[in-house]
N, C-alpha and C positions, 0 to 999 in steps of 0.2 A: 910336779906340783910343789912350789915352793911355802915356809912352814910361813903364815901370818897369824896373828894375833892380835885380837885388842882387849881393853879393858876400860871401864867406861865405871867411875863413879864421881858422887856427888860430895860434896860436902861445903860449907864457911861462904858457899854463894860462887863456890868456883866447882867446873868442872873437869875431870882431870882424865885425860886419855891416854892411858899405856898402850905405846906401841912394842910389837916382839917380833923380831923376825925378818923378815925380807918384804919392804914393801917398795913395789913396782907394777907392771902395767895391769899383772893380773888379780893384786892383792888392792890396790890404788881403790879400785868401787866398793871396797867393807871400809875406809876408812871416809870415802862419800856420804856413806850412811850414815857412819856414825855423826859426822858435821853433820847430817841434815836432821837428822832426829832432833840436835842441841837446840839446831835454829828451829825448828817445830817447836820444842817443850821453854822456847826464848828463855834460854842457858845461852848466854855469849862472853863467860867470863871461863874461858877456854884456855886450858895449859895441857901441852903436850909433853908427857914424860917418855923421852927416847932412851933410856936407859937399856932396854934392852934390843931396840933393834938394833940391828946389823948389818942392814945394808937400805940404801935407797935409792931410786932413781929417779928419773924427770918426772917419769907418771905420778912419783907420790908428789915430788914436789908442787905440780902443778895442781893438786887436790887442796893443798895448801893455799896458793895464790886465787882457788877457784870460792873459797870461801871465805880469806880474810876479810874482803870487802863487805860483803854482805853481816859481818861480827861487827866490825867496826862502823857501819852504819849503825848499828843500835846500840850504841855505845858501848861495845867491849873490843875485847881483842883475843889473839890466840900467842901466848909466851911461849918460848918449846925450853926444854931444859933436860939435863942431864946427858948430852950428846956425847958417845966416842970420838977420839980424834976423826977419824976414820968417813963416820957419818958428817961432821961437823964442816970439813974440807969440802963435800959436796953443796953441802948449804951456803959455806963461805965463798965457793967459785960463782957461783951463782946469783952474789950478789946479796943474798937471803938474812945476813947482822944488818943490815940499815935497812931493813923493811921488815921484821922481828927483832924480839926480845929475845935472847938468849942465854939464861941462867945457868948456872953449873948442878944446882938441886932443884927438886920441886918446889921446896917450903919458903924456900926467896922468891921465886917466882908466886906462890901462892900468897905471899905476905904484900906483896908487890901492887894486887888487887884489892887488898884491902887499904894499903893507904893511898888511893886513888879514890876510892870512894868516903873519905874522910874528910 
């Protein structure tokens, strides 16, 4: 059983989801939820903070690509921010800096959505 975690709070009209841990093919469907809860409660001003996961694979990646779309229909998006090298390398082979935001802290990325809506 590998360890996942999320954390899921609100705040400034952005929503902000800490990932922990190893997300992949079996942890991938609690971070579904939690995308699909945001677009239920139309929260689509979504920043992911990777600060502390540690590993990730295609299944999480594609959790990703399985709900930018439907964010950015209703005019938001999803910024990720705080990535180790480690996790970062994944995203970048992948192609994932020119189809995401990718900030070094959360508070850029969360400042990010407010002067968008300015």
């Amino acid at each position: 059983m590998t360890d996942f975690k999320i954390h899921h709070r609100d705040g400034d009209g952005v929503s902000v989801i800490e990932l922990k841990g190893y997300l992949d093919a079996h942890t991938a469907p609690d971070l579904e939820t939690a995308f699909q809860k945001l677009l239920t409660e139309k929260k689509y001003n979504v920043v992911v903070n990777c600060r502390d996961l540690s590993y990730i694979s295609s299944a999480g990646l594609g959790v990703f690509m399985a709900y930018v779309e439907d964010i950015r229909k209703n005019m938001g998006d999803i910024k990720l921010t705080n990535m180790s090298p480690k996790v970062y390398n994944v995203f970048d082979l992948l192609g994932f800096p020119i189809l995401y935001e990718i900030y070094k802290d959360e508070q850029e990325a969360v400042s990010r959505f407010k002067e968008i809506k300015k």
